[in-house]
C-alpha positions as a printed Julia matrix, in Angstrom:
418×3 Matrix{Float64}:
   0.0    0.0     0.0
   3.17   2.29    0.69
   4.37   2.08   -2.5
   1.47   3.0    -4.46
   1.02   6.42   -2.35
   4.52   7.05   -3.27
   4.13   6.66   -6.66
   1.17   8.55   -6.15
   3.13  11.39   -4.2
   5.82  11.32   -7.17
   3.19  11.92   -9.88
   1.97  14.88   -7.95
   5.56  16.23   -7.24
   7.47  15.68  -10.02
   5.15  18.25  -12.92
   5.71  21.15  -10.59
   9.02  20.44  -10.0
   9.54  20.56  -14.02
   7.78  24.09  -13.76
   9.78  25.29  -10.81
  12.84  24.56  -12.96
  11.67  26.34  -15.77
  11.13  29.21  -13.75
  13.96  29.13  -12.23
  16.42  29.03  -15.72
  14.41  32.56  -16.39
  14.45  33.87  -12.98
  17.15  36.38  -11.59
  19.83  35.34   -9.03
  18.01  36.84   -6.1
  14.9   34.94   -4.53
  11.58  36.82   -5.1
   8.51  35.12   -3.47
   5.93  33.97   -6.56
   2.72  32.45   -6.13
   1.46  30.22   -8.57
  -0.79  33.21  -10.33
   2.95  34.0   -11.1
   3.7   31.83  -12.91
   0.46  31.48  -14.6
   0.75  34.97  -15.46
   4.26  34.43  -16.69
   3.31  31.62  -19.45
   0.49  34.27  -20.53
  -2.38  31.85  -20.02
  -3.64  34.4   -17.46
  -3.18  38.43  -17.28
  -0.78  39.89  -14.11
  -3.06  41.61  -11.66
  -2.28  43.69   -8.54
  -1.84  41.67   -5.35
  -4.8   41.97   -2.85
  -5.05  41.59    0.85
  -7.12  38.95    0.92
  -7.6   35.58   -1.0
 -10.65  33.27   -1.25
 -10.08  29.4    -2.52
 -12.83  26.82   -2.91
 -12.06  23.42   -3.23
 -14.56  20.45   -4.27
 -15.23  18.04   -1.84
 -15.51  14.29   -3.3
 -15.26  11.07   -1.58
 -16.54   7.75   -0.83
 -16.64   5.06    2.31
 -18.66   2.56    3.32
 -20.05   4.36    6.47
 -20.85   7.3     4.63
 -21.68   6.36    1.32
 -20.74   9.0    -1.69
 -20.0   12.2    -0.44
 -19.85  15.25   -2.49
 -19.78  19.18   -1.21
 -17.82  21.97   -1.12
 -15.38  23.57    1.38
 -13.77  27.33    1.27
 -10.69  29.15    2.7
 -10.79  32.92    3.31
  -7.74  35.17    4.31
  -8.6   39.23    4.7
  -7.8   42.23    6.3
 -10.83  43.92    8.66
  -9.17  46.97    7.86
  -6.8   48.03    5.73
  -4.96  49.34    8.91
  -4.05  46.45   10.33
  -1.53  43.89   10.31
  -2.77  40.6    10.8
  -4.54  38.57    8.84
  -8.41  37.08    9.67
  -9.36  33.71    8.71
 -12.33  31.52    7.87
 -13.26  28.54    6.59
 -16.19  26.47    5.59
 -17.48  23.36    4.5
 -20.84  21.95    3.29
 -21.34  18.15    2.12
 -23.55  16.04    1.81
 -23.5   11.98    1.38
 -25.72   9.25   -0.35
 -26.15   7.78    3.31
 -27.46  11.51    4.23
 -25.17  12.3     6.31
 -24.87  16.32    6.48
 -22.05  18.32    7.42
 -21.84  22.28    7.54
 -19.37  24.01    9.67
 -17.86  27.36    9.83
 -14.52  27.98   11.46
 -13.42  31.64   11.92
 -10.19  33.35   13.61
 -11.25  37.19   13.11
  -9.58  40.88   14.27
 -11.89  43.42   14.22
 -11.74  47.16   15.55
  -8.43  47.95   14.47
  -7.29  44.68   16.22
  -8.18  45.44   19.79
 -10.59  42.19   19.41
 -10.39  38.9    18.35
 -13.29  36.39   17.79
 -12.36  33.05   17.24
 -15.75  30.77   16.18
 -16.79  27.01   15.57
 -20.38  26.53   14.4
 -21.72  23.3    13.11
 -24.2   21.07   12.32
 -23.5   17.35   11.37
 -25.09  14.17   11.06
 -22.45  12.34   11.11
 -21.13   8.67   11.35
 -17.44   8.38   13.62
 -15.78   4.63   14.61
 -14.98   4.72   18.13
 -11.97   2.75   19.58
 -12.99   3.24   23.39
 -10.6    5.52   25.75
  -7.09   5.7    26.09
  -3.78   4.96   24.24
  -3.26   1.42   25.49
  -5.3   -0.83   23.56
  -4.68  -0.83   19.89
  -4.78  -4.61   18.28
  -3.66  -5.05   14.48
  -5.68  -2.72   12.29
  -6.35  -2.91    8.61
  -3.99  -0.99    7.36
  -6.06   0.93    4.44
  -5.87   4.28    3.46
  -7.76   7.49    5.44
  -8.78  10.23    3.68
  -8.76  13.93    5.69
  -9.05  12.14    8.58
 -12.1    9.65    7.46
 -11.66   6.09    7.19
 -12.04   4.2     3.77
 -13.22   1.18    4.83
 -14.83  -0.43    7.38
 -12.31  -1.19   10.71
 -13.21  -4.39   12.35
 -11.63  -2.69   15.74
 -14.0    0.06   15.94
 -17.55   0.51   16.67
 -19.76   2.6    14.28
 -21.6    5.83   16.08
 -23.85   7.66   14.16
 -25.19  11.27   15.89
 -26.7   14.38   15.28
 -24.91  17.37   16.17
 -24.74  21.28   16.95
 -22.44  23.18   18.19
 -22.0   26.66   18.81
 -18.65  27.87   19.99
 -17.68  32.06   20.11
 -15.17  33.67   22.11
 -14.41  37.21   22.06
 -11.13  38.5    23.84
  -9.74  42.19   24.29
  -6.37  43.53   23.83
  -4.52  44.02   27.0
  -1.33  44.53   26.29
   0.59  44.02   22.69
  -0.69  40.94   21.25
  -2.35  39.65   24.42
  -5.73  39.07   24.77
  -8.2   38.22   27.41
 -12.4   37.84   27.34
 -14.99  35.71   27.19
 -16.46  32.97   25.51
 -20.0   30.65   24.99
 -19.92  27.07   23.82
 -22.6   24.79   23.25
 -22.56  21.05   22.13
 -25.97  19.1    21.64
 -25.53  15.49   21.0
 -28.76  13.7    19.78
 -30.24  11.18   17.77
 -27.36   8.8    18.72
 -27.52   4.93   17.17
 -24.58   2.76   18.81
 -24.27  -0.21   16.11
 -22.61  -2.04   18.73
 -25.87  -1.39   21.1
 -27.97  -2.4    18.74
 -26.39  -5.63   17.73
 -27.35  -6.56   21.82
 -23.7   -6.01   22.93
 -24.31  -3.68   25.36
 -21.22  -5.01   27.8
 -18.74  -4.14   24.94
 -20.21  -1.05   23.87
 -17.78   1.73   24.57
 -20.45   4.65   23.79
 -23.19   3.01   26.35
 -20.69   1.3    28.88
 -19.02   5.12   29.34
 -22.3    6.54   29.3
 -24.16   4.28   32.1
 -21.29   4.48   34.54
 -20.84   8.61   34.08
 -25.16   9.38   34.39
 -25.41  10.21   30.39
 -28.54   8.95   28.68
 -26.63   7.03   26.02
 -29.18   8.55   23.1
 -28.91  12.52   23.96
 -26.51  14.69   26.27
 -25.96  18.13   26.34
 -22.63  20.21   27.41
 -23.79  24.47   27.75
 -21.38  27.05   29.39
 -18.73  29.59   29.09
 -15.22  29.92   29.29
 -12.53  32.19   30.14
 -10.0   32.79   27.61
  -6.11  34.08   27.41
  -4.37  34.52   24.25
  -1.29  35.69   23.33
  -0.18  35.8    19.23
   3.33  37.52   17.99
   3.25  35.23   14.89
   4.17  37.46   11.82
   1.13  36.12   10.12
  -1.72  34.31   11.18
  -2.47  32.12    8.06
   1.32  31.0     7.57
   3.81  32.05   10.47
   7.06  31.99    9.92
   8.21  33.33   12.77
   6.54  34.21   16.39
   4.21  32.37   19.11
   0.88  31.38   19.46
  -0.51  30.37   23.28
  -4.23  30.02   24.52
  -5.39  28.92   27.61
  -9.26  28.38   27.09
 -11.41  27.47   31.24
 -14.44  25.81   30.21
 -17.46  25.91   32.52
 -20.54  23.77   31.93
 -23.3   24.96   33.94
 -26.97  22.7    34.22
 -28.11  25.95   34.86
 -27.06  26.69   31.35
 -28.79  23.65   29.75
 -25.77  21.49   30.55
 -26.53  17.95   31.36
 -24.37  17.71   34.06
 -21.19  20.26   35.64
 -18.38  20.15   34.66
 -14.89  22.08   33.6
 -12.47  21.43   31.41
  -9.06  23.29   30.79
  -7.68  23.84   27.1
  -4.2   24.66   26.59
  -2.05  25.56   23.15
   0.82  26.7    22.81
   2.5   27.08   18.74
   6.46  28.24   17.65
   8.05  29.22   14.99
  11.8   29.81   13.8
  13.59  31.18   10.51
  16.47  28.95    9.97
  18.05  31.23    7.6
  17.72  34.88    6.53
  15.4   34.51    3.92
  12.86  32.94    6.21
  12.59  30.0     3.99
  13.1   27.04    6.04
  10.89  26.55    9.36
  11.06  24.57   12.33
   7.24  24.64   14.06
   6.37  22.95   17.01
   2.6   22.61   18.07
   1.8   21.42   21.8
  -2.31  21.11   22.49
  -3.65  19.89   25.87
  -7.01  19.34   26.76
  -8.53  18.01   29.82
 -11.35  17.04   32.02
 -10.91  19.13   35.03
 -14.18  18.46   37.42
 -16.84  16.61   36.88
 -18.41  14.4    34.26
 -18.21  15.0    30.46
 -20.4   13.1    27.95
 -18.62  10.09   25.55
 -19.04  12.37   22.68
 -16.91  15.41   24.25
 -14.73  13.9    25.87
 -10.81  14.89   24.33
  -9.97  13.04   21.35
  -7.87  13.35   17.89
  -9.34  15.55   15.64
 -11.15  17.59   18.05
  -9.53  20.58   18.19
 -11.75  23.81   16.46
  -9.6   22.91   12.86
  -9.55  19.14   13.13
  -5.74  19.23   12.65
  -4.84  16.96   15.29
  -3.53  13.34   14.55
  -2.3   12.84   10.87
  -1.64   9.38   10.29
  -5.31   8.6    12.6
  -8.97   8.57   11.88
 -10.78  11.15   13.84
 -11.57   9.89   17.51
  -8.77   7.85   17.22
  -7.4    7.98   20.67
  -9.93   9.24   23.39
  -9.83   9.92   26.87
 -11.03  11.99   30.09
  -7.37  13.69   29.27
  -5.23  14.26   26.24
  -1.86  15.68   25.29
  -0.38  15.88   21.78
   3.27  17.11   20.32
   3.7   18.19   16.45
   6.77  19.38   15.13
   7.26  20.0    11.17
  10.16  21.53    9.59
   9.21  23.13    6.02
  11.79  23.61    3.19
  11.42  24.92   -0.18
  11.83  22.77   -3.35
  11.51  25.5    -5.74
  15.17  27.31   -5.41
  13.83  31.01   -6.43
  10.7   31.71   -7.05
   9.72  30.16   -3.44
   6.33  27.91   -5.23
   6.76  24.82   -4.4
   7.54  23.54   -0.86
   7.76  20.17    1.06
   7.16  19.32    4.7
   8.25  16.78    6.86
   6.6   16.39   10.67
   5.93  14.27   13.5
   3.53  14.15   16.02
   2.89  12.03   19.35
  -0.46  11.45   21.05
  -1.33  10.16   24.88
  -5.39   9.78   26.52
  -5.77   8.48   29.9
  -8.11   6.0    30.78
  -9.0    6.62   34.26
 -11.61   4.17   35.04
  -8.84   1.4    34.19
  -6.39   3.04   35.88
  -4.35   4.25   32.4
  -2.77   7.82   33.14
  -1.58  10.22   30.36
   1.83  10.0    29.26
   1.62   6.2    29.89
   1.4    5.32   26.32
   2.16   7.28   23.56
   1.59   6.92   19.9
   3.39   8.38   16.97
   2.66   9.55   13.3
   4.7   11.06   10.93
   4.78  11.76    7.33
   5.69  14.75    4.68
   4.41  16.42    1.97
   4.03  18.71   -0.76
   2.99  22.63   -0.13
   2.27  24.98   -3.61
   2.16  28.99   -3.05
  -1.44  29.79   -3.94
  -1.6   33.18   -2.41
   1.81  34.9    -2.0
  -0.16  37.96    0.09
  -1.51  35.69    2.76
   1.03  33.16    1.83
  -2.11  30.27    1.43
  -0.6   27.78   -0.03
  -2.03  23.92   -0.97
  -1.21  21.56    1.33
  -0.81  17.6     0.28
   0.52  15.23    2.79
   0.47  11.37    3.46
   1.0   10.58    7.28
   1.34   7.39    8.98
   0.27   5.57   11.95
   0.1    2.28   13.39
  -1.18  -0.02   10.89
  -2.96   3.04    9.24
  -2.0    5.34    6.37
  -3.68   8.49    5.58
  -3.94  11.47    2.87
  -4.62  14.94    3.47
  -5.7   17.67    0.85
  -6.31  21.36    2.68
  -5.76  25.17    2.16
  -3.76  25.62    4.55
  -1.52  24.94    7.48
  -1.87  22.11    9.37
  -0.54  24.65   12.62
């Protein structure tokens, strides 16, 4: 299977390397960031236009697996300026699909300075029906998987380990913070998770000792077919990254207090503590080669937290977390992940074409069998391809293949992973 996504990989590399080359026998001595309207614009098959401070990119959404069916959508990336004052860049993104199993997903992500940067809102708004194979909590068990190939995070075929949920959800996430002091914030936020409509395959098949969903459910008070998780949260942020859509140098930390309240429609109280911290460093003076490091914690702090909430790969407000895992992957009352990547260009002058190399590490606890965090770790890693779409924002395309235990997985985006 590893050889035919590197063949894959190759076929995808090795045209815009021939371009890049071309470019470069043409190009002056001195490095010039391009984009790949550049070089469009350069082979006349579209006119030069004046760059703009922001960039919009919509990609197709197409795919296919058995839990889902045929899915086909849509998903968009937008970098801007709220003003033309200010110097960082606000983000969103979106995504609407649909499948032939109707499942439904629409989501909007959004990382937005407004007046004249003295406030941030950072949002996460969905609504899904959606179908996710559980694995249970904790890092410890694992078991020989099938080794097929993921897609952004989705499995590709049915795994024989996991246990098919299928849920209704919404969620409603906002949190606006204030400026402080330079590039720290502090304020506020509101978040809102309503799981319903929940069918546990495993339940239904009259297993309800090995269901992970309704086991985890019964012992923490949760009705196993509806739970709710209401509240607000205290937020700190500090950001010095140069640019928010594709830092190359700077830091990123948040440290997010959740409070779930019954009083606030919560099923039952709870807290939970989010922490991030992100780095990034110029290797050279032409700030082409990067060494990132991403660190994301996330943790049950007091009380009980539904199945569905609980910390878990591919949670986080982007879904970043985890290449080389399915979403849910690793789950637990606590989790703590590690990413570095070190990007390098490929393209020698005109900056288009890039590559990445990265590895992360994952640990959940399982508390009820005694499993704390940091007891077992598991690793990914993988590389891939980045192409300048947007030299303004610096957006560029990202392609990567990433590898886990037993599992392989590719991932198309518009952006960063961190």
């Amino acid at each position: 299977m590893n050889k035919w996504l590197l063949i894959l990989m190759l076929s995808i590399i090795f045209p815009f390397i021939a371009f890049c080359q071309q470019d470069t026998v043409k190009a002056n001595s001195v490095y010039h960031q391009q984009d790949i309207k550049d070089w469009l614009a350069q082979k006349g098959w579209i006119k030069e236009k004046p760059a703009k401070d922001k960039f919009l990119l919509i990609i197709p959404i197409i795919a296919s697996n058995p839990a889902a069916g045929f899915v086909f959508g849509g998903g968009l990336s937008y970098a801007y300026k709220s003003s033309p004052t200010d110097k960082r860049l606000s983000s969103a993104t979106a995504n609407a699909s649909y499948s032939s199993k109707k499942l439904l997903n629409l989501n909007v992500k959004s990382n937005v300075f407004a007046f004249n940067e003295r406030m941030v809102l950072n949002g996460d708004w969905r609504y899904m029906v959606n179908v996710e194979t559980t694995y249970g909590l904790g890092t410890k068990k694992f078991g020989n998987s099938t080794g097929d190939v993921d897609i952004n995070g989705y499995e590709t075929s049915i795994d024989s380990l996991g246990q098919s949920l299928r849920y209704n959800q919404i969620r409603i996430h906002e949190t606006a913070s204030w400026t402080l002091f330079p590039n720290f914030f502090a304020g506020l936020g509101f978040n809102f998770d309503y799981h319903y409509t929940i069918k546990d395959q495993t339940l239904a098949n009259g297993d309800t000792a090995g269901s992970y969903h309704y086991e985890y459910s019964i012992r923490h008070g949760f009705n196993a077919l509806h739970y709710t998780t209401s509240g607000f949260s205290l937020n700190l942020l500090f950001d010095s990254r140069d640019n928010q859509v594709n830092a190359y140098t700077g830091y990123y930390a948040n440290v997010n207090y959740r409070i779930n309240l019954t009083g606030l429609g919560s099923t039952q109280n709870s807290t939970m503590l989010l922490t991030e911290f992100r780095s990034f460093y110029s290797l050279d003076a032409l700030q082409r080669n990067i060494l990132a490091f991403w660190f994301y914690g996330n943790f049950v702090t007091s009380g009980e937290v539904p199945y569905l909430l609980l910390p878990s790969l591919g949670y986080d407000q982007r879904q970043k977390t985890g290449r080389g895992y399915t979403f849910g992957r690793f789950r637990g009352e606590n989790m703590v992940y590690g990413e570095s990547e070190y990007r390098f260009p490929i393209s020698p002058r005109s900056g288009i074409l890039g590559g990445v190399v990265f590895l992360n590490l994952t640990s959940t606890s399982d508390l009820y069998n005694h499993i704390k965090t940091l007891e077992y770790i598991r690793a990914g890693y993988g590389g891939g391809l980045r192409i300048m779409l947007d030299k303004t924002s610096r957006t560029r395309l990202e392609v990567d293949i990433g590898v886990g235990e037993h599992k392989v997985g590719f991932y198309l985006g518009a952006s960063e992973t961190f």
